[in-house]
ZAVO-920715 format. One record per residue (C-alpha): z, x negated, y; residue in three letters. Coordinates in Angstrom, 2 decimals. Layout:
<atoms>
ATOM        c3        c1        c2   rest
ATOM         Z         X         Y    ALA
...
</atoms>
This chain:
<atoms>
ATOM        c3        c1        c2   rest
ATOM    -95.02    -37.09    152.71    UNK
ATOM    -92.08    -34.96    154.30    UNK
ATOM    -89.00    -37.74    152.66    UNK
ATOM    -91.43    -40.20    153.75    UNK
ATOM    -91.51    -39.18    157.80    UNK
ATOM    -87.87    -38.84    157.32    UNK
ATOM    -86.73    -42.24    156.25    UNK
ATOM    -89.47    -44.12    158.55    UNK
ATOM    -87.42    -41.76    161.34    UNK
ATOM    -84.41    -42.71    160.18    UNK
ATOM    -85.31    -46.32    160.08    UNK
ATOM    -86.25    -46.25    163.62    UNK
ATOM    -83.47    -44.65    164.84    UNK
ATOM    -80.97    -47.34    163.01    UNK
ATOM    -83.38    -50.10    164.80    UNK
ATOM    -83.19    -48.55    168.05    UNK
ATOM    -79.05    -48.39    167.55    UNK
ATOM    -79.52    -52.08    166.61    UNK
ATOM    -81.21    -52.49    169.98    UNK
ATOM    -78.92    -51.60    172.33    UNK
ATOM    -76.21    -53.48    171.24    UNK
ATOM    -74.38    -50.96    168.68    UNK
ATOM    -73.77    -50.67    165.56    UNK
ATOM    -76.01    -48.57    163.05    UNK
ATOM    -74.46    -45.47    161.19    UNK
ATOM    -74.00    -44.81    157.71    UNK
ATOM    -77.83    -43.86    156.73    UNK
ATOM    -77.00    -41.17    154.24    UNK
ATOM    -79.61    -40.18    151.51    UNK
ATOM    -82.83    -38.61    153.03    UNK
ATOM    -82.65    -36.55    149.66    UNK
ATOM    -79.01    -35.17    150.09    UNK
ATOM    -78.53    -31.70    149.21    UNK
ATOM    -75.87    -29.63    151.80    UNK
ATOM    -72.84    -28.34    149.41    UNK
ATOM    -69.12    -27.02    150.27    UNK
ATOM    -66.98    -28.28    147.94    UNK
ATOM    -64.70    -25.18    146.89    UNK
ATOM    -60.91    -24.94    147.13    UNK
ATOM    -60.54    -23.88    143.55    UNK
ATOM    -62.43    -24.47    140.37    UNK
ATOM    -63.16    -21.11    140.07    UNK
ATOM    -65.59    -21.36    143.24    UNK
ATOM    -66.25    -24.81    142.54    UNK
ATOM    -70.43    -25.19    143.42    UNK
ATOM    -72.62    -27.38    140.61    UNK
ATOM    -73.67    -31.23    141.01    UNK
ATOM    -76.74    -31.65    139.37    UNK
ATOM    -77.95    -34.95    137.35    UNK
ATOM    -79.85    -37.13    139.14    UNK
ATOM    -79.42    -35.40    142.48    UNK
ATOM    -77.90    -36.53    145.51    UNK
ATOM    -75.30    -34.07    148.17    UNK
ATOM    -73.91    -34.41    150.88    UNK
ATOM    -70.51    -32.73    152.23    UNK
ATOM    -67.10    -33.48    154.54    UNK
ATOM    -63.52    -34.16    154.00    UNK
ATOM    -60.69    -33.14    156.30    UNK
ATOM    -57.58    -35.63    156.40    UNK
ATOM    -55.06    -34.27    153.22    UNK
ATOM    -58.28    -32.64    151.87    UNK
ATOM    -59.42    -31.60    147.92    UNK
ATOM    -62.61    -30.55    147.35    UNK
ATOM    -63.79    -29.37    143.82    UNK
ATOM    -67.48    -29.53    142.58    UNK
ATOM    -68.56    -28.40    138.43    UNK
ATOM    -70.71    -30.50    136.47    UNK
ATOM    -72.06    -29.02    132.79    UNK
ATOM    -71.92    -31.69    130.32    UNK
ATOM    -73.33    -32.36    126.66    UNK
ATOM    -72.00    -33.97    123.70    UNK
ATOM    -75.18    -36.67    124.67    UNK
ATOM    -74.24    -38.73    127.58    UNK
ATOM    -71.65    -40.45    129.21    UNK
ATOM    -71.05    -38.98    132.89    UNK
ATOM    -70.72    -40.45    136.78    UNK
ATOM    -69.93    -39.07    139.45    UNK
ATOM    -69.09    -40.94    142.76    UNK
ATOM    -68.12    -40.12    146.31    UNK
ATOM    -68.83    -41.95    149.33    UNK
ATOM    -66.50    -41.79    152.34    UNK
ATOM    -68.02    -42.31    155.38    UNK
ATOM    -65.10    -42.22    158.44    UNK
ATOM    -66.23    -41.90    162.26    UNK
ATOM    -67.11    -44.60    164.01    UNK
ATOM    -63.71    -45.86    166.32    UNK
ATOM    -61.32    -43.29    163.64    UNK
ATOM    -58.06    -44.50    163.38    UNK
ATOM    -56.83    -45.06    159.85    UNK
ATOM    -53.09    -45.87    158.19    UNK
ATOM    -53.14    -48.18    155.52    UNK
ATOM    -52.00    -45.52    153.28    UNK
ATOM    -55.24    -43.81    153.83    UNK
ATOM    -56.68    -43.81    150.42    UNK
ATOM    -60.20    -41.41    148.42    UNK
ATOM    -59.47    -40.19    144.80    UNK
ATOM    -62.25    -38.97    142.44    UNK
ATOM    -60.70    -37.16    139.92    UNK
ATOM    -63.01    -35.57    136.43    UNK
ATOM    -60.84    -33.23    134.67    UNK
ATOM    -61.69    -30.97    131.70    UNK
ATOM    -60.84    -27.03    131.56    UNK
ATOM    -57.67    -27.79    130.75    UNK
ATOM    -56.82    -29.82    133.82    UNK
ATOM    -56.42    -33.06    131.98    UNK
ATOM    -58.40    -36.27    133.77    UNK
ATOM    -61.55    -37.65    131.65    UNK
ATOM    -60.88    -40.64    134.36    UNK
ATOM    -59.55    -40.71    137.84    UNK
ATOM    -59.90    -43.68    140.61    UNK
ATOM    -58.37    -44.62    143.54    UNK
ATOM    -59.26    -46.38    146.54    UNK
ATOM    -58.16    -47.56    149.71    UNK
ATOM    -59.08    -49.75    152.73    UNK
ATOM    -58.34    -53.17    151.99    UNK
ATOM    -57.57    -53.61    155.62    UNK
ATOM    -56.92    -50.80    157.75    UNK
ATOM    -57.78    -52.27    160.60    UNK
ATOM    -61.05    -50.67    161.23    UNK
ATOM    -63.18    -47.28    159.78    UNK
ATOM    -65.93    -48.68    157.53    UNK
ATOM    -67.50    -46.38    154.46    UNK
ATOM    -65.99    -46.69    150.66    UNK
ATOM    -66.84    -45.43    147.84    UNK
ATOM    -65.60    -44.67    144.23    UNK
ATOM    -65.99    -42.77    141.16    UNK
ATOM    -64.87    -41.47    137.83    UNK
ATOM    -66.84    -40.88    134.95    UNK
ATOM    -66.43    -39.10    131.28    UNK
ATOM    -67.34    -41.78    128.42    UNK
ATOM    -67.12    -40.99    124.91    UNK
ATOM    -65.32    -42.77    122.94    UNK
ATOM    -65.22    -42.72    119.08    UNK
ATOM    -61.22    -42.56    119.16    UNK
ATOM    -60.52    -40.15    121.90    UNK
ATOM    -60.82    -36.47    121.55    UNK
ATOM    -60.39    -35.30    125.06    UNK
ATOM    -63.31    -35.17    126.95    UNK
ATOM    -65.79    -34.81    124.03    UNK
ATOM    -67.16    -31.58    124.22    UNK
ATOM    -70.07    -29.80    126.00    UNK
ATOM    -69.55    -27.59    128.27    UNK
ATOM    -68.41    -27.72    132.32    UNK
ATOM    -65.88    -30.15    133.71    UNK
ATOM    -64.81    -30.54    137.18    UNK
ATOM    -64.88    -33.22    139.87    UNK
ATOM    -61.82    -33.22    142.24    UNK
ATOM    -62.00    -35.23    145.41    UNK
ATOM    -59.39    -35.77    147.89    UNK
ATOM    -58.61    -37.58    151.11    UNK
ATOM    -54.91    -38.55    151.30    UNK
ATOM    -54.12    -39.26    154.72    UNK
ATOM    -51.00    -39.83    156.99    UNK
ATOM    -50.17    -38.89    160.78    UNK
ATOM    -51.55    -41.56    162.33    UNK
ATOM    -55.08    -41.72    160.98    UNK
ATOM    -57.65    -39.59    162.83    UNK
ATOM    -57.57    -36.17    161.98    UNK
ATOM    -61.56    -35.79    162.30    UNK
ATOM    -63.13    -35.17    159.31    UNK
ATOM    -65.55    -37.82    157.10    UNK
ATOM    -68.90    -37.66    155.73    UNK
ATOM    -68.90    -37.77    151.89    UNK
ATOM    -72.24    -38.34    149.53    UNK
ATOM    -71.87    -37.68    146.36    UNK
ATOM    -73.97    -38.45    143.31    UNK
ATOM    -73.81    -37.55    139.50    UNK
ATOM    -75.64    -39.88    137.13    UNK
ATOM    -75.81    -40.01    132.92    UNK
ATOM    -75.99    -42.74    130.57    UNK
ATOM    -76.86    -42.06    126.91    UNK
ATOM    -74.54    -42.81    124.40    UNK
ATOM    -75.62    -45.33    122.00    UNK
ATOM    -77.64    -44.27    118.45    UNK
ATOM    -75.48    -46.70    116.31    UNK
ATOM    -72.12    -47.72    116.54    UNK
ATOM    -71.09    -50.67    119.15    UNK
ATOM    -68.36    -52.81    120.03    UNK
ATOM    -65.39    -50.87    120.98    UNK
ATOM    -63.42    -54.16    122.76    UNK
ATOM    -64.00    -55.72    125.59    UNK
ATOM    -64.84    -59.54    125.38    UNK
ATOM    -62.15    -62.22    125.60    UNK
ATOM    -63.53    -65.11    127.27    UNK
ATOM    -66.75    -65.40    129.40    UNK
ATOM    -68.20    -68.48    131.49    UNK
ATOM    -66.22    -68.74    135.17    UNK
ATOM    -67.41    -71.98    136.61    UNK
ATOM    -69.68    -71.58    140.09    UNK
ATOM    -72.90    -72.09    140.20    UNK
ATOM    -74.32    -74.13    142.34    UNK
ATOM    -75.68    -72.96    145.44    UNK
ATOM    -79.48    -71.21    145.42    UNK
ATOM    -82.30    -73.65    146.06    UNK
ATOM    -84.85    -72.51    148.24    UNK
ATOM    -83.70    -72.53    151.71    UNK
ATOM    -82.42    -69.62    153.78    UNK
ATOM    -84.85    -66.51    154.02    UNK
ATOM    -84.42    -63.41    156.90    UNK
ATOM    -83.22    -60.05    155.16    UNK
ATOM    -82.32    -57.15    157.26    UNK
ATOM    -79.49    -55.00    155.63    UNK
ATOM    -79.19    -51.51    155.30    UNK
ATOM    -77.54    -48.72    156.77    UNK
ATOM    -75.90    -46.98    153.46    UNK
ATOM    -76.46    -47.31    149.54    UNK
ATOM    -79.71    -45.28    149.83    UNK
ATOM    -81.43    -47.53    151.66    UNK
ATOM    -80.05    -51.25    150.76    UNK
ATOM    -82.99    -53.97    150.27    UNK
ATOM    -83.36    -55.67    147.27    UNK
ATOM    -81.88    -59.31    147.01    UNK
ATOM    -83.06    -61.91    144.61    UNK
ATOM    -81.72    -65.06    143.94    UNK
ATOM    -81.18    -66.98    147.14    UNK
ATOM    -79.55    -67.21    150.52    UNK
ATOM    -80.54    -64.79    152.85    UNK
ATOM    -79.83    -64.54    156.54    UNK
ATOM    -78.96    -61.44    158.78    UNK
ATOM    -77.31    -60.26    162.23    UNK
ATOM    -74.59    -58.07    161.82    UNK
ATOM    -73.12    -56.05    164.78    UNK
ATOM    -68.89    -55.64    165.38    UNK
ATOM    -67.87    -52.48    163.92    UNK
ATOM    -71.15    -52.50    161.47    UNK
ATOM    -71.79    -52.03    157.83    UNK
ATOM    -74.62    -53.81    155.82    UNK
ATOM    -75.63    -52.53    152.40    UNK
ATOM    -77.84    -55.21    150.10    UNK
ATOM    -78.65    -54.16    146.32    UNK
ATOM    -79.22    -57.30    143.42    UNK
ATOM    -80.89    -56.26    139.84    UNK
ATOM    -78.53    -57.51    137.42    UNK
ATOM    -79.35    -57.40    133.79    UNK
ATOM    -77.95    -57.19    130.63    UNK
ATOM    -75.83    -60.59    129.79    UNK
ATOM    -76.67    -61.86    133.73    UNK
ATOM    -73.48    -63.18    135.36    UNK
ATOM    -73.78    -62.20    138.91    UNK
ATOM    -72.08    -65.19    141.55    UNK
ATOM    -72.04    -63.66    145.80    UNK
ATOM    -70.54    -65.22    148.56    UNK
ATOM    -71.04    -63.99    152.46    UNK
ATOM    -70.88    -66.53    155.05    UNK
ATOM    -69.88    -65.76    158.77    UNK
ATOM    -72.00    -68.08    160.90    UNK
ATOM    -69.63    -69.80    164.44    UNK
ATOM    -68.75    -68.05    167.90    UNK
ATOM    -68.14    -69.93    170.95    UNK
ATOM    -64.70    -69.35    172.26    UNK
ATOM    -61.17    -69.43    171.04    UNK
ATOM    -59.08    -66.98    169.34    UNK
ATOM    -58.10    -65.82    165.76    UNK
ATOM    -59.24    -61.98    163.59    UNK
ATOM    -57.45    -61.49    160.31    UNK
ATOM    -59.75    -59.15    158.00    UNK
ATOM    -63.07    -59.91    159.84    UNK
ATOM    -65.41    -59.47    157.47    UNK
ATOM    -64.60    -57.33    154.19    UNK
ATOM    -66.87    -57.53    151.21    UNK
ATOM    -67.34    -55.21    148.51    UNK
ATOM    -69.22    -55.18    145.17    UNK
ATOM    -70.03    -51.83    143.49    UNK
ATOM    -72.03    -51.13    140.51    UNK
ATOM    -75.01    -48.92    139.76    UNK
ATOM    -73.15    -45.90    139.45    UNK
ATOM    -71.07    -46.86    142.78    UNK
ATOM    -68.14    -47.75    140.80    UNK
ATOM    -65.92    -50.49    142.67    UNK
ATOM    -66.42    -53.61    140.86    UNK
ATOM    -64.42    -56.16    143.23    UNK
ATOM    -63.89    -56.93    147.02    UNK
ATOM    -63.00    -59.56    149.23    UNK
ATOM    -61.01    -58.49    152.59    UNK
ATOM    -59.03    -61.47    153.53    UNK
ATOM    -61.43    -63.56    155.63    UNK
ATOM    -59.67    -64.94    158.91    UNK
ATOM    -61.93    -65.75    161.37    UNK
ATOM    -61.45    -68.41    164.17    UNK
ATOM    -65.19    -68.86    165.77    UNK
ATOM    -65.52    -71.44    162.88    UNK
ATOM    -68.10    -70.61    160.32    UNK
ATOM    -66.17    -68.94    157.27    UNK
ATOM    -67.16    -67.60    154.03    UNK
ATOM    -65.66    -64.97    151.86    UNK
ATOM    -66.75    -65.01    147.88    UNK
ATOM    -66.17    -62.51    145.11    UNK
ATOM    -64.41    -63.75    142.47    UNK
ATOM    -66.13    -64.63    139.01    UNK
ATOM    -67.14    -61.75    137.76    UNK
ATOM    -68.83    -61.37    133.42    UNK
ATOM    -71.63    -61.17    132.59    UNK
ATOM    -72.89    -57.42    132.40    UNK
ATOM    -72.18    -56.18    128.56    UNK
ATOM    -71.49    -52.62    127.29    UNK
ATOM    -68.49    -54.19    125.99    UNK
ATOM    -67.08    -54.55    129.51    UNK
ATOM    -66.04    -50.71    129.87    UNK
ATOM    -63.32    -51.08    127.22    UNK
ATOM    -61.27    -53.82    129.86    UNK
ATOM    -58.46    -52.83    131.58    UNK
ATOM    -59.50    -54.79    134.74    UNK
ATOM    -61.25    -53.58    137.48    UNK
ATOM    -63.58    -56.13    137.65    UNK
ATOM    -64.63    -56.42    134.20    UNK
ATOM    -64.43    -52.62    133.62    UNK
ATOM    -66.86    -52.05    136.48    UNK
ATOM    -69.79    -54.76    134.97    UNK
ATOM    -70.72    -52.84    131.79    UNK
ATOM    -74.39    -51.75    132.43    UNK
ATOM    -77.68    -53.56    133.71    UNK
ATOM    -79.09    -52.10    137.20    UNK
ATOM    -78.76    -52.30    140.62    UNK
ATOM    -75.35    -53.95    142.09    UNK
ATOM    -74.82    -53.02    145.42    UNK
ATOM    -72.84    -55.03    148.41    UNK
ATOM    -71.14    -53.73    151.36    UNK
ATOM    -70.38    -56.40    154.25    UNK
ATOM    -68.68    -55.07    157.38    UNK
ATOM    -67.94    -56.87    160.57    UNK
ATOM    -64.53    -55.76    161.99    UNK
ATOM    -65.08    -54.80    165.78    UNK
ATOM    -61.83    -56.71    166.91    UNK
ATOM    -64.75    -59.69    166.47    UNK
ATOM    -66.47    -58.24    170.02    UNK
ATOM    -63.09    -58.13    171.81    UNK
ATOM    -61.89    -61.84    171.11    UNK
ATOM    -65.05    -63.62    170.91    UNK
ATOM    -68.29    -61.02    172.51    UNK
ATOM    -70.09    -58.21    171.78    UNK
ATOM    -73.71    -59.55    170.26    UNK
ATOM    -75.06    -59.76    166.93    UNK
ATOM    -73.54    -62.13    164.42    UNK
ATOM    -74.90    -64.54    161.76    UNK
ATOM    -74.30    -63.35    158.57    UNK
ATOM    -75.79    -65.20    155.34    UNK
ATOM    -75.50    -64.20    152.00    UNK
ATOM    -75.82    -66.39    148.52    UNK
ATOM    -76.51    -64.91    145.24    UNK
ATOM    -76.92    -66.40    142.17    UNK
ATOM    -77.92    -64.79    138.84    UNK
ATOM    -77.46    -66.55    136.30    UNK
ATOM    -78.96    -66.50    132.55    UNK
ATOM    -81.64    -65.17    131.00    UNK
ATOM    -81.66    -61.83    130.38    UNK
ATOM    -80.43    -60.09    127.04    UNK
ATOM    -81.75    -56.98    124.42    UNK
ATOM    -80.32    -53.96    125.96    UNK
ATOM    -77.56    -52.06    123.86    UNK
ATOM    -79.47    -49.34    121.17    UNK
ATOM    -79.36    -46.74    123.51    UNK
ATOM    -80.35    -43.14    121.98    UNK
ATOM    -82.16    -41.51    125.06    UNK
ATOM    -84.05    -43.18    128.32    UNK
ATOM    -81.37    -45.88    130.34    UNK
ATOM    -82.62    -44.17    133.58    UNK
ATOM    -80.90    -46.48    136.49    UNK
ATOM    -79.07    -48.10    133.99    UNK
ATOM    -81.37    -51.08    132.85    UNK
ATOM    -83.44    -53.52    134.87    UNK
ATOM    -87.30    -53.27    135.37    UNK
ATOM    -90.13    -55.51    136.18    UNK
ATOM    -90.58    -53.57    139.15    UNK
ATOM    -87.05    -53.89    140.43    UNK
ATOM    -87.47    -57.61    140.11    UNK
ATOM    -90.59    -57.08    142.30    UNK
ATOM    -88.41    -55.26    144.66    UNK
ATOM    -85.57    -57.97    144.48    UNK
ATOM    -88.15    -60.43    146.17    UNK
ATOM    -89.67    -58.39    148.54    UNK
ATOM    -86.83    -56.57    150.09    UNK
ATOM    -87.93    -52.96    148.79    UNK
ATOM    -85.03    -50.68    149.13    UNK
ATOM    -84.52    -47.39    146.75    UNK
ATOM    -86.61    -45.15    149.29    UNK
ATOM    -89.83    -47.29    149.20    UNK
ATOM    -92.78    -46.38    146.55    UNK
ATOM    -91.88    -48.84    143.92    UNK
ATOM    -88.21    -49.71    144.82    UNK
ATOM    -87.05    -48.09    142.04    UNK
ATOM    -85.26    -44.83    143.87    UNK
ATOM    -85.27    -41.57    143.89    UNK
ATOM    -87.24    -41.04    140.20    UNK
ATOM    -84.97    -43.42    138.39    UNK
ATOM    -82.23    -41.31    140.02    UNK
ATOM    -83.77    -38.20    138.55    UNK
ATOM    -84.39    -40.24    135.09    UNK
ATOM    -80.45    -40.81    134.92    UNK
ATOM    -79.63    -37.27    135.51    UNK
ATOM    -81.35    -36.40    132.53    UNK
ATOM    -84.57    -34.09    133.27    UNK
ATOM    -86.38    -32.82    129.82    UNK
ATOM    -88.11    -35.78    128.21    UNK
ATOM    -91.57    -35.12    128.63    UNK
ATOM    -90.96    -33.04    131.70    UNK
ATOM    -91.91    -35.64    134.44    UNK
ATOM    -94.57    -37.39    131.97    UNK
ATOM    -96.53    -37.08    135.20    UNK
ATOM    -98.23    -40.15    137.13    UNK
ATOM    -98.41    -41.03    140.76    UNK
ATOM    -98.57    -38.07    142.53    UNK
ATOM    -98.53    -35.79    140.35    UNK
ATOM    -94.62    -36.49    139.49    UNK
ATOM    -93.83    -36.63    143.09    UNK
ATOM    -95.45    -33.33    143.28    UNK
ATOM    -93.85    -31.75    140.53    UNK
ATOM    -90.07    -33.73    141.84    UNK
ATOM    -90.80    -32.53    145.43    UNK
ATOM    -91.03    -28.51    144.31    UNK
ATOM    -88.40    -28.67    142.39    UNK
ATOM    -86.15    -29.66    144.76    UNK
ATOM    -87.69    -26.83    147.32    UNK
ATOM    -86.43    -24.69    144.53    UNK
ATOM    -82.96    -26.27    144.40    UNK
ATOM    -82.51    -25.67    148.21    UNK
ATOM    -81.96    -21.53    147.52    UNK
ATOM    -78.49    -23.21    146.65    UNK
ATOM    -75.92    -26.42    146.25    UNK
ATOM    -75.68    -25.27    142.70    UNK
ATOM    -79.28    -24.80    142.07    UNK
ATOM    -82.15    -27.01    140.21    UNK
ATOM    -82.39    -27.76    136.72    UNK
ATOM    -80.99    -31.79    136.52    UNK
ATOM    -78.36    -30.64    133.59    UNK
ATOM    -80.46    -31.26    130.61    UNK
ATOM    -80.85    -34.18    128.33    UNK
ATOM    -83.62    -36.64    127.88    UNK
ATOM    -85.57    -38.27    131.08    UNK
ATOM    -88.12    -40.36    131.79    UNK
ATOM    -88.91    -43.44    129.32    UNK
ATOM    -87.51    -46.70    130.87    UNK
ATOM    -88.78    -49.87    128.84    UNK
ATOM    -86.63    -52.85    127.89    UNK
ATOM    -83.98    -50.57    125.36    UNK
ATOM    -84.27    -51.23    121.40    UNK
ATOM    -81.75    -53.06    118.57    UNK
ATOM    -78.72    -54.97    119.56    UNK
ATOM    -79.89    -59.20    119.66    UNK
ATOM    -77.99    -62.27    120.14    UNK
ATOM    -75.31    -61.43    123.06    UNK
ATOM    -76.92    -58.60    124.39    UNK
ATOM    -74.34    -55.55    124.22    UNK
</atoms>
């Protein structure tokens, strides 16, 4: 009942911002944990599985955080920047997310920077520790450590920025797979979604981004403001998104008006669009083709194909550059997204434990349609969250209330400390829709 008065507070408050003409903030996680990343790994505080924290970067800052791994599941862990609102940046201003074994040796590292530097706007990306049959680095149980730094120059703000951080696992598979990623894949547009425009209001931050179907959808966005949207995409779907800036009145001309990014469910960076020049005509910025989602995917080189290799909840981050309010008014803006999904969707890969977040329900279809976000009862949040970070199968075999009951003391027990709770251990809650490799499915 407690998370529940929070996020309806926190909803207001965004509305009220809304209101009065500015811009919402970043809406971080109701659920996030305080921790202080440590200087050293020999400090270094523990992310839990399935959990949720939040922290802060200075400008030139590194942060280190532990995570304890098995020999059982592939590993996420992703950072969110969140900047100041008004913070001056340098297009050299750039977030790394670094895992590294005891040995100092990167499992995976990323990289990312603002595609335009033109305004402060949240990013996020991660790196992750998947097991491959013919690498030996990486492989073994025990703890690893997440290293996250803020590379900055002398003429970006000094203040420091919000960071959430998550740490998610996918189960390896319980017979061998491909180990290539596919060659060729279907990259012809669709044609546009039937059905008319219908109203969607976006969210303030990954935690609480609406569900999106198939469709076009309609929205105000405010200069300076961030929209978050999440779309179910399952195994074999091909996912198709373009974001349309409706006309201003009045003359003038905004290079980078409207970035649009695309980030998977593990808030990996799958592919963005920063380009759009806007002159009070309508324009539209569109992702390029992207393939369909296949476990194959994660053995591409590419960005974009590397980032579409499991079934969940994509999410999409459209900002409105606040140069927009000083050539052509401060107000609200039309904003109107099309997605398309296409195909039907394929047999999950043979995964040997529960796909937690990593697979797509009926109940997150139910959520597509009616807008339900990942903090609503049934939107698919904060217990698939927990099922990815791997709680004790049978251990939340609970229903109802009795699960939120047993999720909400645990996390009372956590708060003693940032390293606390018990989210290390294999196994989670049963997901349906995992079983035998068929047709194109993995």
């Amino acid at each position: 009942m407690l998370v529940g008065g929070s996020l309806l507070a926190a909803g207001a408050g965004a509305g009220l911002a809304r209101a009065a003409g500015e811009p919402a903030a970043y809406g971080f996680a109701a659920e996030a944990r305080p921790v202080d990343g440590a200087s050293t790994t020999s400090d270094a505080p523990r992310l839990a599985a399935g959990s949720v924290y939040k922290d802060t970067i200075r400008r030139d800052g590194k942060l280190i955080y532990r995570v304890d791994l098995d020999e059982a599941h592939h590993a996420y862990v992703s950072a969110v920047a969140v900047p100041p609102r008004g913070a001056e940046l340098s297009y050299r201003d750039q977030l790394s997310v670094s895992l590294q074994d005891r040995d100092g040796a990167d499992c995976s590292s990323t990289t990312t920077q603002f595609g335009s530097a033109d305004f402060a706007r949240p990013l996020a990306a991660y790196a992750h520790r998947t097991l491959e049959a013919d690498r030996s680095r990486c492989r073994e149980a025990g703890s690893y450590y997440v290293v996250v730094e803020r590379d900055g120059q002398d003429a970006s703000s000094a203040e420091p920025w919000g960071l959430e951080l998550r740490h998610v696992l996918e189960p390896t598979l319980s017979s061998s797979g491909p180990t290539e990623a596919p060659e060729g894949w279907p990259s012809a547009s669709p044609a546009p979604p039937a059905g008319g425009p219908r109203e969607r209001a976006g969210g303030t931050g990954f935690a609480d981004a609406p569900g999106l179907a198939e469709g076009e959808w309609t929205d105000r966005i405010e200069p300076g403001e961030s929209r978050f949207y999440r779309i179910p995409v399952d195994w074999g779907q091909q996912l198709f998104v373009s974001a349309d800036l409706g006309s201003a009145a009045g003359g003038g001309f905004v290079s980078g008006a409207l970035p649009v990014s695309l980030y998977n469910p593990a808030l990996g960076l799958v592919d963005s669009a920063d380009s759009l020049a806007y002159d009070g005509k309508q324009k539209s910025a569109t992702l390029d083709p992207l393939p369909p989602v296949a476990y194959a995917n994660r053995f591409a080189s590419d960005t974009e194909t590397n980032g579409m290799r499991f079934a969940g909840w994509y999410y999409l981050r459209v900002s409105l550059n606040p140069k927009v309010a000083q050539v052509f008014g401060k107000k609200p803006y039309g904003l109107t997204l099309r997605v398309n999904v296409e195909h039907d969707a394929a047999a999950a890969p043979p995964y040997a434990g529960p796909a937690g977040i990593f697979a797509v329900t009926d109940g997150d279809r139910r959520a597509a349609v009616d807008g339900a976000s990942g903090t609503e009862p049934g939107g698919g949040g904060a217990m698939r969250l927990v099922a990815a970070g791997g709680i004790g199968a049978g251990t939340l075999l609970l229903g109802g209330l009795g699960a939120w009951t047993l999720l909400a003391r645990r996390r009372a027990a956590a708060e003693t400390g940032p390293g606390a709770g018990a989210g290390g251990a294999p196994g989670a809650v049963g997901v349906p829709g995992y079983g035998p490799p068929q047709g194109r499915g993995w």
